[in-house]
C-alpha positions in Angstrom: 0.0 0.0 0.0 2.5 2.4 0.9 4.5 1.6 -2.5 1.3 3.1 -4.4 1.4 6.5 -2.4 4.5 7.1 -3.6 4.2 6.0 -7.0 1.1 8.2 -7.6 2.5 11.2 -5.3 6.0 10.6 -7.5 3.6 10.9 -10.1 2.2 14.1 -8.9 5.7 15.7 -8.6 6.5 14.7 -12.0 3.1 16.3 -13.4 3.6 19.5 -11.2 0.4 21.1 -12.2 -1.8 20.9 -8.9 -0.2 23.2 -6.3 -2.8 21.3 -3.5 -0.9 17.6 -5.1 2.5 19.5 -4.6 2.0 20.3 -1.2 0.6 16.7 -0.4 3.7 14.9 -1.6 6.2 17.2 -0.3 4.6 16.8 3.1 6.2 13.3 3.0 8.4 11.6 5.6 10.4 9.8 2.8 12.5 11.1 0.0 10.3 12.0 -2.7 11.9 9.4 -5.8 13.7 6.4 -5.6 16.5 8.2 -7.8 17.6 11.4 -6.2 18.7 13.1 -9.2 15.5 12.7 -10.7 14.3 14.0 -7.2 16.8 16.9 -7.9 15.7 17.9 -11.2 11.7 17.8 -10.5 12.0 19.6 -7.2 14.0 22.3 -9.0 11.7 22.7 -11.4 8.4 22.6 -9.3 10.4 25.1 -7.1 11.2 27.8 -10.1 7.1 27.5 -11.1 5.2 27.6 -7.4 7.2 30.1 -4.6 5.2 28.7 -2.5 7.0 25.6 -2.1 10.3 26.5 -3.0 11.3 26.8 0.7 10.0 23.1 1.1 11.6 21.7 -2.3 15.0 23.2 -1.5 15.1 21.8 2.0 14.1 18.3 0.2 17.2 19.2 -1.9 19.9 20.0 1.0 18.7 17.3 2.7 19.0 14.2 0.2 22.5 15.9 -0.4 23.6 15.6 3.0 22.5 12.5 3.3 24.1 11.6 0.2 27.7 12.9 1.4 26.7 11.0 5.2 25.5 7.4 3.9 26.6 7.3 -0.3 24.1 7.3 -3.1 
């Protein structure tokens, strides 16, 4: 079950259209994508098109990258 929330909030991100889907998947516990610099490249993106959420996206971003330098891809 929780496999298809993040496929279909994944999914959401990649759309980036609905602002109120946005906010839902970045609310997350988990690192939005399986592949971080897909992660990296949607988040950017939804970031430059909704200020809203930039704040949110970006700490998504340092995050996975810390965690990245801490633990390896």
């Amino acid at each position: 079950m929780a496999e298809l929330y993040f496929d279909t909030t994944d999914d959401w991100l990649r759309e980036g259209t609905n602002l109120r889907r946005i906010q839902i998947a970045l609310h997350g516990e988990a690192y939005p994508f399986r592949d971080a610099n897909e992660m990296f490249r949607v988040l950017e993106g939804i970031a430059q098109r909704f200020p809203e959420v930039a704040d949110t996206c970006q700490r998504w971003i340092t995050s996975r990258h810390k965690h990245i330098l801490k633990h390896g891809p």
